[in-house]
C-alpha positions in Angstrom: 0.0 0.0 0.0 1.2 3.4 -0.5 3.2 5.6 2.4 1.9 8.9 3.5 4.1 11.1 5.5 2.3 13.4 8.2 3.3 16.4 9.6 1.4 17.9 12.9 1.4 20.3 15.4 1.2 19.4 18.7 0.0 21.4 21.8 2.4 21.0 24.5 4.9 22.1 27.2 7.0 19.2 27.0 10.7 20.3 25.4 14.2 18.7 25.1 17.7 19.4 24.3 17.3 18.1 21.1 14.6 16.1 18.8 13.3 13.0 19.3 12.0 9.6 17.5 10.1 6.9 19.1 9.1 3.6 17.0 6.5 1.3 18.4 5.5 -1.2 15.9 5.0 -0.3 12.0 5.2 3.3 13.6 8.1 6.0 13.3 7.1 9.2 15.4 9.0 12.0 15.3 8.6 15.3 18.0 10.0 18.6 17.3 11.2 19.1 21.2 14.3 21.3 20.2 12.2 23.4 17.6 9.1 24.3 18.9 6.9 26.5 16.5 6.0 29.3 18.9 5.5 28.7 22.6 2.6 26.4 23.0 2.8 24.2 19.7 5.9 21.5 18.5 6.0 20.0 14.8 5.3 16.1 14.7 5.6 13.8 11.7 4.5 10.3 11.1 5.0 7.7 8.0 1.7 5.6 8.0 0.6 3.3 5.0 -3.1 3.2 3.6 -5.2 2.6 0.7 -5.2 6.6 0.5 -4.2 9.6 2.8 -7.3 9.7 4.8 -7.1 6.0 5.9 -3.8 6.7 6.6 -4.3 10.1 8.4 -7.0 8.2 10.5 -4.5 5.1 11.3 -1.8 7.8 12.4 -3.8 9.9 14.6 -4.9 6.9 16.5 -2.6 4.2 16.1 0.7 5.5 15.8 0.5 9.0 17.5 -1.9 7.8 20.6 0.3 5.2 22.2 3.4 7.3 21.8 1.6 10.9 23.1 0.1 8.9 26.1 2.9 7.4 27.2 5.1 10.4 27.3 2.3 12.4 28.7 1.9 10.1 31.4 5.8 9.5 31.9 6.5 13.9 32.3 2.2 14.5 33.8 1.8 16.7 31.1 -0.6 17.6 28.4 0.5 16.6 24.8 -2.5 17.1 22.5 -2.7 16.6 18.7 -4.0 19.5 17.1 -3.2 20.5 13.4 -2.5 18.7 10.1 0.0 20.5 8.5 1.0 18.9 5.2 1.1 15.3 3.7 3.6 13.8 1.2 3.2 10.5 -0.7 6.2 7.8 -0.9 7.3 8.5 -4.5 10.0 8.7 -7.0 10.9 10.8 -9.6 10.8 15.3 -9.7 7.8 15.4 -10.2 5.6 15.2 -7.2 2.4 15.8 -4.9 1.7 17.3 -1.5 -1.2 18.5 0.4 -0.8 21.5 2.4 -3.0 22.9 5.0 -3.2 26.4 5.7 -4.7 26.9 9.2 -5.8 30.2 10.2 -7.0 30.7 14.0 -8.6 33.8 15.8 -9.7 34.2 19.6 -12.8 36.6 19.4 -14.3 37.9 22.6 -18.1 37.1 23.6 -19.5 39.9 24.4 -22.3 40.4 27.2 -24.9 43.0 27.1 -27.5 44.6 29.6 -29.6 41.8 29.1 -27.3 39.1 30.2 -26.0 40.9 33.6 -29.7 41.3 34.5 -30.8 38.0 33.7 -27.9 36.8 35.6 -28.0 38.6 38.5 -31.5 37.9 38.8 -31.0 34.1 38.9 -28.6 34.8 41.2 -30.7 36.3 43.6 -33.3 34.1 43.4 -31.0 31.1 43.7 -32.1 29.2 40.2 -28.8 28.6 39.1 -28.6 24.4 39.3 -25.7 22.9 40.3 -23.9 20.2 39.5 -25.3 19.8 35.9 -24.2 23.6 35.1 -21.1 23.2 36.1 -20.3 20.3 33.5 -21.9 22.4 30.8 -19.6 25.3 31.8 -16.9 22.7 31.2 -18.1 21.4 27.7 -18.1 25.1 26.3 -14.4 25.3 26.4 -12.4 25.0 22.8 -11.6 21.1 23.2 -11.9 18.1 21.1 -15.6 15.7 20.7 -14.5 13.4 22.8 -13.7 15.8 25.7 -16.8 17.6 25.3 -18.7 14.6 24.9 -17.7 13.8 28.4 -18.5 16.6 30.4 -21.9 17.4 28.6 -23.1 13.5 29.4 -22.0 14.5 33.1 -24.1 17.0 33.1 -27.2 14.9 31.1 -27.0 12.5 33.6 -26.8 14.9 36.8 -29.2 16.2 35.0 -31.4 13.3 35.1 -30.6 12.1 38.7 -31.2 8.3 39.3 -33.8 5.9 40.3 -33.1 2.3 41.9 -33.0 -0.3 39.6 -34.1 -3.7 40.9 -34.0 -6.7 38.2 -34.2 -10.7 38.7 -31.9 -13.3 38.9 -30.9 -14.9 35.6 -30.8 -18.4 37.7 -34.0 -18.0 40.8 -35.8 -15.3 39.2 -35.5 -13.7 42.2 -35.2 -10.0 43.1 -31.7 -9.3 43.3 -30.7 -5.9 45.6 -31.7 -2.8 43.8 -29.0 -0.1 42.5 -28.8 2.9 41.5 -29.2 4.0 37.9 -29.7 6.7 35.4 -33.3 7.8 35.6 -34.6 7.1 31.8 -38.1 8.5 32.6 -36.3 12.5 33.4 -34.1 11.2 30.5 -37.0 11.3 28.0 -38.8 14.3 29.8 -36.0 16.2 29.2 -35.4 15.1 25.3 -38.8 15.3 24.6 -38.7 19.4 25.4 -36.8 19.5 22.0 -38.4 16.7 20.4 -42.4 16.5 21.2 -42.9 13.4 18.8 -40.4 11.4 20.2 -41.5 7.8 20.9 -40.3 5.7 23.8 -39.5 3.2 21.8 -37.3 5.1 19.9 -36.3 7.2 23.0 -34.8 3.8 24.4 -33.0 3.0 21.3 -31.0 6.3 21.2 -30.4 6.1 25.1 -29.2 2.6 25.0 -26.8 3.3 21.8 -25.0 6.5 23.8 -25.3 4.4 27.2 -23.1 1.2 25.7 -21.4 2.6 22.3 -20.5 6.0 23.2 -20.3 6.7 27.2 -19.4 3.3 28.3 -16.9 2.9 25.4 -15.5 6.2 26.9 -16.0 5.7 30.4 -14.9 2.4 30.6 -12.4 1.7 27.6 -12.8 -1.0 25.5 -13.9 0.6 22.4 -11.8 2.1 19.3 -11.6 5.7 19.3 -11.9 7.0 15.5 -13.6 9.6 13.2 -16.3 7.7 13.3 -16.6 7.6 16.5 -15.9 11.3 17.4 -18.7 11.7 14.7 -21.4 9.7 17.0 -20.9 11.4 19.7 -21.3 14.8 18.2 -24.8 13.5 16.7 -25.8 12.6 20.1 -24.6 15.5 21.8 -26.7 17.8 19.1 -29.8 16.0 20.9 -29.6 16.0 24.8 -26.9 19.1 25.5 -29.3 21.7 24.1 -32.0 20.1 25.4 -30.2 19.9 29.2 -29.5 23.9 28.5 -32.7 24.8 27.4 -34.7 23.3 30.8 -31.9 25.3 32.5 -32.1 28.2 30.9 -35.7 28.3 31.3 -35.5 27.3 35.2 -32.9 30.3 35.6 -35.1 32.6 34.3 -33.0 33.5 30.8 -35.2 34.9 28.4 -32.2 36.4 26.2 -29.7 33.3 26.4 -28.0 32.3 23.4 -29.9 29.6 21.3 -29.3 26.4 18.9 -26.7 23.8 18.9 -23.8 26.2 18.7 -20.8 26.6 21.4 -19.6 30.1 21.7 -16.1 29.0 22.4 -15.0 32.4 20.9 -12.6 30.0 19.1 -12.7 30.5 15.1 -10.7 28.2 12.9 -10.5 27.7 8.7 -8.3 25.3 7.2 -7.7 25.9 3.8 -6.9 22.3 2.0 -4.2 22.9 -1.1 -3.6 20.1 -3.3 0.0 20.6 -4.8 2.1 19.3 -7.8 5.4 21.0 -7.9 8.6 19.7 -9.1 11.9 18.6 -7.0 15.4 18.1 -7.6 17.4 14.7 -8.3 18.3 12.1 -5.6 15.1 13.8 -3.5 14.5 10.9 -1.0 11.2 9.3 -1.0 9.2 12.1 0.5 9.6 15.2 -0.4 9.5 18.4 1.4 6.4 19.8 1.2 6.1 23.8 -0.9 4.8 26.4 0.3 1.3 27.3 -1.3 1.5 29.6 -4.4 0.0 32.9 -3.9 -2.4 34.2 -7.1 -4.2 37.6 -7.9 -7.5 37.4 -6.0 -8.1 33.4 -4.7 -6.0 30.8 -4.6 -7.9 29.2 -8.0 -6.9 25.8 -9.5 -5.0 25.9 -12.4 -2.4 27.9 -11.3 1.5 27.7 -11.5 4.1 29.8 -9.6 7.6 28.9 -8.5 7.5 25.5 -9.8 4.4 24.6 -7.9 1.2 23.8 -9.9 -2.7 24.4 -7.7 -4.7 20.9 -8.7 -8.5 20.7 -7.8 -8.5 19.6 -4.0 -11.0 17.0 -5.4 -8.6 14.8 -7.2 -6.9 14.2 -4.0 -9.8 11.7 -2.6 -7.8 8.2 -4.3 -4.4 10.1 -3.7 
């Protein structure tokens, strides 16, 4: 299968005298730690092999960067967090070759607050609405993190939310009552989806619940269970179903007439990637992969076909079977 060179930024304190490689497996991971990109961030590259670059991508993020990120972030206690694609280069001979550069452009914009909101807030205040613990695992979820992160801290608060209800259920053997526990309760669980969705059945409300319960928060909670696109994709699905429905109840119970709406987190994080697709050509005795260019600058937007420097602007789409 064909090889795919990664390079990454990584979010991350962690630093060294010089730059290192770790290998576990098919892997080779190698860590910027002497030349850090600015003060928070250090470059990261991975070879990886897959039918095409997004297999790949996906096997690297997981398989190959995971093990190595965890175990160094557990060894040092500190944070070491994926963040950025930054370019990909194929395995390939010859000078005339392909790259995919990402341009990523970030901007930390303030949320502002108006009359409304230090009225509404002081009012809850005062009349002592504001819930607690459920509000303080939303307050969590609205920082700029990844799904899964998020994922956690909004179920905490669905399911403090919820409260619980003792669960007694039979013996498998006597048929007996065995002693009851305590367990989610599924009846506030459906009261509280069903403020968003009126028409929701409890039938299908216990199909949803028991897909998030086993597949998404137990598979979290409790390990066991692949992390991958796919996965991260699940949970934001679910997530766009009982979070606003958690903050609705609690907006309403607090009093806020004026609070912000819809499915969106105001994070006051804003992020574009631009996705280039490159040909450009190299010199003789180039090793397998390449540098990857910079991205050519046009007149106006960056508009495939386009040739400056050496570097030719393909259509992003022909990229997919890359």
């Amino acid at each position: 299968m064909p090889r795919y060179m990664f390079s990454y930024s990584i979010e991350t304190p962690l630093r060294a005298t010089e730059d290192v490689t770790f290998t576990h497996g098919s892997f080779t991971v190698q860590l910027g730690l002497f030349h850090p990109l600015d003060a928070e961030h250090i470059p990261a590259s991975i070879v990886v092999e897959g039918r095409n670059w997004v297999e790949a991508n996906a096997i690297g993020m997981e398989d190959g960067f995971g093990p190595v990120l965890d175990a160094l972030s557990l060894h040092r206690k500190a944070p070491a967090m994926l963040q950025d694609l930054r370019s990909v280069v194929k395995a390939e001979t010859g000078t005339l070759r392909r790259a995919i550069v990402i341009e990523s452009h970030k901007e930390l914009n303030p949320v502002h607050i108006d009359g409304f909101t230090t009225r509404e807030v002081q009012n809850a205040l005062d009349a002592n609405r504001i819930g607690r613990p459920a509000l303080r695992w939303l307050r969590y979820s609205y920082r700029a993190i990844p799904v899964l992160e998020r994922f956690v801290f909004a179920w905490l608060a669905f399911e403090n939310r919820c409260g619980t209800t003792q669960v007694a259920r039979p013996c498998p053997y006597c048929h007996e009552d065995l002693e009851p526990f305590p367990s989610v309760n599924r009846d506030e669980a459906i009261r509280i989806l069903q403020s968003r969705e009126p028409q929701l059945a409890r039938a299908d409300f216990e199909t949803s619940f028991r897909e998030w319960w086993r597949e998404l928060r137990s598979a979290v909670l409790h390990g066991g269970r692949r992390l991958d696109t796919a996965l991260r994709l699940r949970m934001q699905a679910a997530m766009n179903r009982f979070r606003p429905a958690v903050e609705e109840g609690m907006q309403k119970e607090a009093g806020f007439r004026h609070a912000l709406p819809g499915l969106r987190v105001n994070d006051g994080f804003f992020q574009t990637n631009l996705h280039h697709f490159l040909e450009f050509v190299c010199p003789p005795g180039t090793p397998e992969f390449a540098e990857a260019p910079p991205v050519p600058q046009f007149e106006g937007r960056n508009a495939p076909p386009g040739t400056a420097g050496g570097v030719t602007l393909l259509d992003f789409n022909e990229s997919t079977n890359w």
